[in-house]
N, C-alpha and C positions, 0 to 999 in steps of 0.2 A: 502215264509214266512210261517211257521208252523200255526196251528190251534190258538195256545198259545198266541206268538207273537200279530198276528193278532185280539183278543179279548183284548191283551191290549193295544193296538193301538188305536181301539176304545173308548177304555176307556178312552185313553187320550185325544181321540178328542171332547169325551164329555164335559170332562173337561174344556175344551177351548171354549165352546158353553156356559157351566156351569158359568165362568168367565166372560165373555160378560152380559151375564143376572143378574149375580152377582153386577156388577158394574154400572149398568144402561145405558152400551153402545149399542148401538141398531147394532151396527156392521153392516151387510147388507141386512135384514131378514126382513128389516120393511115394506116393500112391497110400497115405497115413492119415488120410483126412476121416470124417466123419460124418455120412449122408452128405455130401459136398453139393453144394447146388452151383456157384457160380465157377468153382474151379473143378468142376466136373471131367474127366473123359481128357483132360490137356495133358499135351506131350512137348509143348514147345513150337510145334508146328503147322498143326491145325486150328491156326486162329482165323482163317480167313471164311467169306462169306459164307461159302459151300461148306465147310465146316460146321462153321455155326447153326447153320440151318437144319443139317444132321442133325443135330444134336437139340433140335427143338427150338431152335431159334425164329425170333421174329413170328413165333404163333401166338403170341401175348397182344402184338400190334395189331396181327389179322384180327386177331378173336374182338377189339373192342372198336374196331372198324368196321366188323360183321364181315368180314372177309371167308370165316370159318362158319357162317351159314346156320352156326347155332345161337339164338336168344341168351341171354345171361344166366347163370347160376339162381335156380330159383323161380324164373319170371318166364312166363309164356308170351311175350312180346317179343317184338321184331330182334334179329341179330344185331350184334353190335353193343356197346353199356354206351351211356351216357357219361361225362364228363364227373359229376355225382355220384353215381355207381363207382365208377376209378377208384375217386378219392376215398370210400365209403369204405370199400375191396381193402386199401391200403392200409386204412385207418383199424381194420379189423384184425389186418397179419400183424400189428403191434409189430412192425419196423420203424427201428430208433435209427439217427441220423449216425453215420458208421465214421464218421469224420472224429468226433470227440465228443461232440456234448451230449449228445445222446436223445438230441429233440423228437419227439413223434413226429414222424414223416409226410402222415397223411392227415396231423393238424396245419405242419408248416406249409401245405399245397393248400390244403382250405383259406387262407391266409390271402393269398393272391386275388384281389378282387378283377373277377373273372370279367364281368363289364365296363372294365376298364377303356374308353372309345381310343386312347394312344397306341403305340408300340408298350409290348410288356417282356420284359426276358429273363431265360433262364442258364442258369450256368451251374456248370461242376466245377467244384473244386478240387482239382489234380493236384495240386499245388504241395505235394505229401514233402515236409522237410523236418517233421518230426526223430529225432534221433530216438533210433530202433525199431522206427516203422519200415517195411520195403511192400505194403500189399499193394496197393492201388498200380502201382508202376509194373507189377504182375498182372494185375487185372487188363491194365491197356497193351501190354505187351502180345499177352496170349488168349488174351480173350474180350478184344476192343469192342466185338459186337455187341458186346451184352451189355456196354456204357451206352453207347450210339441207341439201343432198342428201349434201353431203358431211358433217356434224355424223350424220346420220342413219346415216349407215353406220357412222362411227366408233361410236356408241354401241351400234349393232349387234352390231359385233365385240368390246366390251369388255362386252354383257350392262349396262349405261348405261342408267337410265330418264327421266332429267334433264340436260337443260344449257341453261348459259347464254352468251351471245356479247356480252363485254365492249366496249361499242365506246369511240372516244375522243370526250371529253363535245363535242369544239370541233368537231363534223362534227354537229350534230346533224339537220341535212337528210338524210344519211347514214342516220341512225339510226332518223328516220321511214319512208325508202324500205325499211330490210330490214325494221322490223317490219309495214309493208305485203306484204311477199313472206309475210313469213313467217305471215300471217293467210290469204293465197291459198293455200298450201299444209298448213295446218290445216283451212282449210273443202273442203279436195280428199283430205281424207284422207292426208295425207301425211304428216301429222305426229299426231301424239295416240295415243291408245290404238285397237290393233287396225290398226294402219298394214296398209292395202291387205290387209286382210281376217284380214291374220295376226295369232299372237298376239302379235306385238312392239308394244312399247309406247315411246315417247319423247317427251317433256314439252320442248320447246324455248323460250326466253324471249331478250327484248333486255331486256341491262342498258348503261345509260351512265354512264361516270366525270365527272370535272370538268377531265378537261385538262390531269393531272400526269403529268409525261414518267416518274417513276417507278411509275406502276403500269403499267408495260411491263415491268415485271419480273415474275412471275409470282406469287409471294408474294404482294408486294404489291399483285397485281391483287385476289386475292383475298380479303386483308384490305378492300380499298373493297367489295367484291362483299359484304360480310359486315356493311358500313353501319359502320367501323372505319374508323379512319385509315391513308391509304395509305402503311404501310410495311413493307419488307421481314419476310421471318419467316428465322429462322435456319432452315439445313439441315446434317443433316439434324434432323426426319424431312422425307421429300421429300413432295411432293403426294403421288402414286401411292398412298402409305399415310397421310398426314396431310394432307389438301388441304383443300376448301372443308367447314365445316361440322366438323370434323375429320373426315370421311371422305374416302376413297379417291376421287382426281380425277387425272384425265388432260387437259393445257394443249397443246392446239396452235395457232400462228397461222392466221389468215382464208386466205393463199394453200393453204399446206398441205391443209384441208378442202375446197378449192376445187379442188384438184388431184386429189382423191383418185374422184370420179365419172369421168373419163374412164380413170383408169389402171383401175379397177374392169372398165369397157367394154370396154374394148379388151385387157385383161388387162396384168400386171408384164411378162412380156417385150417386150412393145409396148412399155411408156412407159420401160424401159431404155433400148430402143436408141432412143429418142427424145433421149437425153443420151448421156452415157458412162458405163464405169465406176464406183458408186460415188455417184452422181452423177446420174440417171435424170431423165426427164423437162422440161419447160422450166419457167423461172425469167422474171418479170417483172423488169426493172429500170427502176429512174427513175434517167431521166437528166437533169442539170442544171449550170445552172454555164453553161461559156463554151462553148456550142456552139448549134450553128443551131437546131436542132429536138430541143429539149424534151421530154421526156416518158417515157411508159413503154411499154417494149417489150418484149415474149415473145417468147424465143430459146430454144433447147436448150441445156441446161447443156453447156458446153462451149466455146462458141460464141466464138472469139479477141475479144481485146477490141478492137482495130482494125475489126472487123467491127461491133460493137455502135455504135463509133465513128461510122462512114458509117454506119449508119442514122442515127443523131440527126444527119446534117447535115457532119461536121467540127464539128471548132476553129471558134470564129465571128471571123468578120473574118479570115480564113486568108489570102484574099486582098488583105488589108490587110497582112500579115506576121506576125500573129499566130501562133503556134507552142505546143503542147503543154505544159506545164510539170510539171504534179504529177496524180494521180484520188488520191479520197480513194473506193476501190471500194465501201462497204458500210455509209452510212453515216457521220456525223461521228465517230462512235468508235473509228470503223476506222483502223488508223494508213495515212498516205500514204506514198505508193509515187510516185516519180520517173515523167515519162515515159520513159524510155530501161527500168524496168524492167517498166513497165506494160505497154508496146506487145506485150513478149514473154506476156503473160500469157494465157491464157483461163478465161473468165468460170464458173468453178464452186470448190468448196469449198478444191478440193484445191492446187489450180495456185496460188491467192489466198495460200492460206497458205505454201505453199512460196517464194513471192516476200517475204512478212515481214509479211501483212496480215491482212483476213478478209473473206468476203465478206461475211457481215453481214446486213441486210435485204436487200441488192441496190442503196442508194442509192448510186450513180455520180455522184460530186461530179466535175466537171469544170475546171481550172485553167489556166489560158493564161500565155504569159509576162510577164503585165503588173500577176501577182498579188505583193502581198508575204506573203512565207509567217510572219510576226513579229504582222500584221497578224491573216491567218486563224487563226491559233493564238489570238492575244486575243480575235475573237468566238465560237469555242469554249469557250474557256475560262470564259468571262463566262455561255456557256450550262449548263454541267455545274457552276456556282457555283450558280446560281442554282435549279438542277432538283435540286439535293440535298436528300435529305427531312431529313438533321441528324442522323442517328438515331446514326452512328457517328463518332467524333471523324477518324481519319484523312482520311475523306471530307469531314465536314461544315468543318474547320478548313482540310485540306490544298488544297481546291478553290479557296477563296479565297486563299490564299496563292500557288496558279499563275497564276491570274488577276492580282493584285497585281503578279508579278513580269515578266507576260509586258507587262502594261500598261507596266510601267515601262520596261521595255524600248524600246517601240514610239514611247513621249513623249519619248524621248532622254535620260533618269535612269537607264538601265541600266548594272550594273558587269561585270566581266571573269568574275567569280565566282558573277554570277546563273546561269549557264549550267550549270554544276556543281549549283549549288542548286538548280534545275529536276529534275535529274536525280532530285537525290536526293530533295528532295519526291516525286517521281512512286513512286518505289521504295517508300516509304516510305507510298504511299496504294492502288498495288496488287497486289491478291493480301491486303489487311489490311481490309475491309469484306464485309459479310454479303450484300450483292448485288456487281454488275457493273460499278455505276455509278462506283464508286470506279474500276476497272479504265478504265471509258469514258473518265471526263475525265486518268487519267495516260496513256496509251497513245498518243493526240495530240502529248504534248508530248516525249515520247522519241524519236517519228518524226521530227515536224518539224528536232528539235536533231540527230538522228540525220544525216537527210539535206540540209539547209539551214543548218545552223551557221554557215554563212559570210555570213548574208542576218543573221543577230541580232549577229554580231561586227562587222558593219561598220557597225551603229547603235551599236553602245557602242562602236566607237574614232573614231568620227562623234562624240558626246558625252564624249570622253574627250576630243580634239584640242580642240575646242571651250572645255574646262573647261581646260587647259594655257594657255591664251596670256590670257585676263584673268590668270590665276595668277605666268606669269609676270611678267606686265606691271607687276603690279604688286611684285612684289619686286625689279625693277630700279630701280623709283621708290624704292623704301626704298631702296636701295643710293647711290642720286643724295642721297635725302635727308640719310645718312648724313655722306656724303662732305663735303658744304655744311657 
């Protein structure tokens, strides 16, 4: 990168620092996190190699290449872990897949048959287009090493000579910053053939999408990854054994890989009881919506939701009398959860779904009592219309049809019967499409009907009252008429 280049690089990074401060989003800089491991020590500006390396970086990769001259945790044999040990390590820190579904991480790397004699690849998924997500795009911004160290190990342990890290096309400042990292870390030997003197080899690359919420699915990332249109593939066969290229590919998200050099460090019983059971380590969440202070905060999985609460601030305008209403926890896809059952919740996989939800990416939609919940379900709806690739009728038909119905609802046309219809659309769009999506946009409208039913019935008998008294009025005229 020339002198030139590289001066407005920075310029644009400012920018994007500029932008955050502009808008009142505290991004991740607020200094409010909680034992933070990946957004540790960041200021916005020390993302680059020599940074990272302060701060501990790249001694994950040393330590399981034997770089660091010590044997493994436990073992009196040579430095260095084995391929086995990784996965083992990984498997032990109970690190879920930070993307959404929450897969055991160091099951989904067992997964990759290691003897495979082809090419085999690995990829991240950057591809963050979840509405109320913004961490990952944080992660590669200000702290790209820790995706690059962790892709590095991952490929390590699965015998991996190639990947690539999909990012989303609408971050493209983003996309410039990691492949700036990841150029500092090729020319340090960190990356390419013969990494830090051994004979491991890993070919790492930036690809960027165009900014369709669907290839956040994993398929279909990797059909755009393939210069094909982005859409879902049937499963099975799964990646593992029919992935990119049709060979054998292993998808984890950007936090995930990010997460996976400190738990390496400090070893899996470390970054367990960094969380709880089941559940290891800490979890970024963005938080947004009607509270004070915005933004994304690293907590240990576990961590009560009242807690994650005060840190972003309260309820905004709390002392205006503003009051809690609804968290949509994990994402717009995630069904809402009431506050009376939110408050009891804490912030990890298991507790999320035990209450009727999911945690999701970790977007923490926030709702005060001054939201209409008929309202928030129709700018939803209008977005899972709109983000469907078409490919399957239930989805591509049914999404418009919730939409239609929720609209109608909300402009005072709604009937007694939409409500039921809603339902049944929803049933009828998931669990019947080849990805999630369909699942994403019915799942919303069953919660909301579920828990606020009374907030949509009293728009339709609002336009039901409304439609009785012309009605009347005027059959009493006939009856005058008559009478004359």
């Amino acid at each position: 990168m020339t002198l030139a280049s590289s001066s407005n690089h920075n310029a644009a990074a400012q920018g994007v620092l500029s932008q955050f401060a502009a808008t009142g989003v505290q991004t991740c800089f607020h200094g409010r996190h909680i034992n933070p491991q990946i957004l540790a020590d960041l200021d916005g500006r020390n993302w680059r190699l020599a940074d990272y390396e302060a701060r501990g970086g790249y001694q994950a990769l040393r330590k399981i290449l034997g770089q660091d001259g010590k044997p493994p945790r436990g073992s009196t044999g040579a430095p260095g872990m084995t391929p086995d040990q990784v996965i083992a390590e990984v498997k032990a820190g109970g690190l879920r897949g930070r993307g959404g579904a929450g897969f055991p991480t160091g099951l989904k790397w067992s997964f990759m048959p290691r003897q495979f004699p082809g090419q085999k690849y690995l990829v991240c998924n950057s591809d963050e287009g979840e509405p109320g997500t913004s961490k990952d795009r944080d992660i590669m911004q200000y702290n790209p090493h820790s995706v690059i160290e962790g892709m590095a190990i991952a490929a390590y342990a699965m015998g991996i000579s190639v990947g690539y890290n999909y990012i989303h096309g609408e971050i493209f400042t983003t996309y410039e910053r990691f492949q700036e990292a990841l150029d500092e870390a090729r020319a340090a030997g960190l990356i390419g053939n013969n990494i830090l003197g051994s004979d491991f080899n890993f070919q790492l690359h930036a690809a960027h999408g165009f900014g369709a919420y669907i290839c956040g699915e994993e398929t279909a990332l990797l059909e755009s990854l393939e210069g094909k249109k982005g859409q879902p593939r049937f499963k099975p066969p799964f990646p593992a054994s029919f992935g990119l290229y049709g060979k054998p590919t292993t998808i984890n998200n950007t936090e995930t890989f990010a997460a996976v050099p400190w738990l390496i460090r400090n070893g899996g019983q470390a970054y367990l009881e960094c969380g709880k059971p089941n559940n290891g380590g800490t979890k970024i969440y963005s938080v947004s919506g009607d509270v004070e202070l915005p933004g994304n905060y690293e907590v240990p999985m576990g961590t009560p939701f009242a807690k994650l609460l005060e840190l972003a601030g309260g309820v905004k305008n709390a002392k205006e009398g503003r009051t809690l209403k609804a968290v949509i926890p994990g994402g717009s896809s995630s069904p809402v959860l009431p506050a009376s059952i939110m408050m009891e919740c804490t912030m990890d996989y298991d507790s999320i779904a035990k209450a009727g939800s999911m945690l999701g990416s970790g977007a923490v939609i926030v709702m005060d009592d001054t939201r209409c919940m008929v309202e928030s379900l129709k700018r939803l709806s209008y977005f899972y219309m709109h983000e469907s690739c078409g490919q399957c009728t239930p989805c591509r038909e049914g999404t418009g049809w919730l939409w239609r119905m929720v609209d109608r609802i909300h402009n005072g046309h709604g009937r007694q019967s939409d409500l039921d219809l809603l339902n049944s659309v929803a049933d009828n769009i998931q669990g019947r499409t080849i990805c999630a999506l369909g699942d994403a946009a019915a799942m919303p409208v069953r919660a909301m009907i579920k828990h606020y039913r009374h907030e949509f019935e009293a728009l339709i008998q609002k336009n039901t009252s409304q439609a009785v008294a012309p009605q009347g009025a005027t059959q009493a005229t006939g009856r005058a008429a008559a009478q004359a």
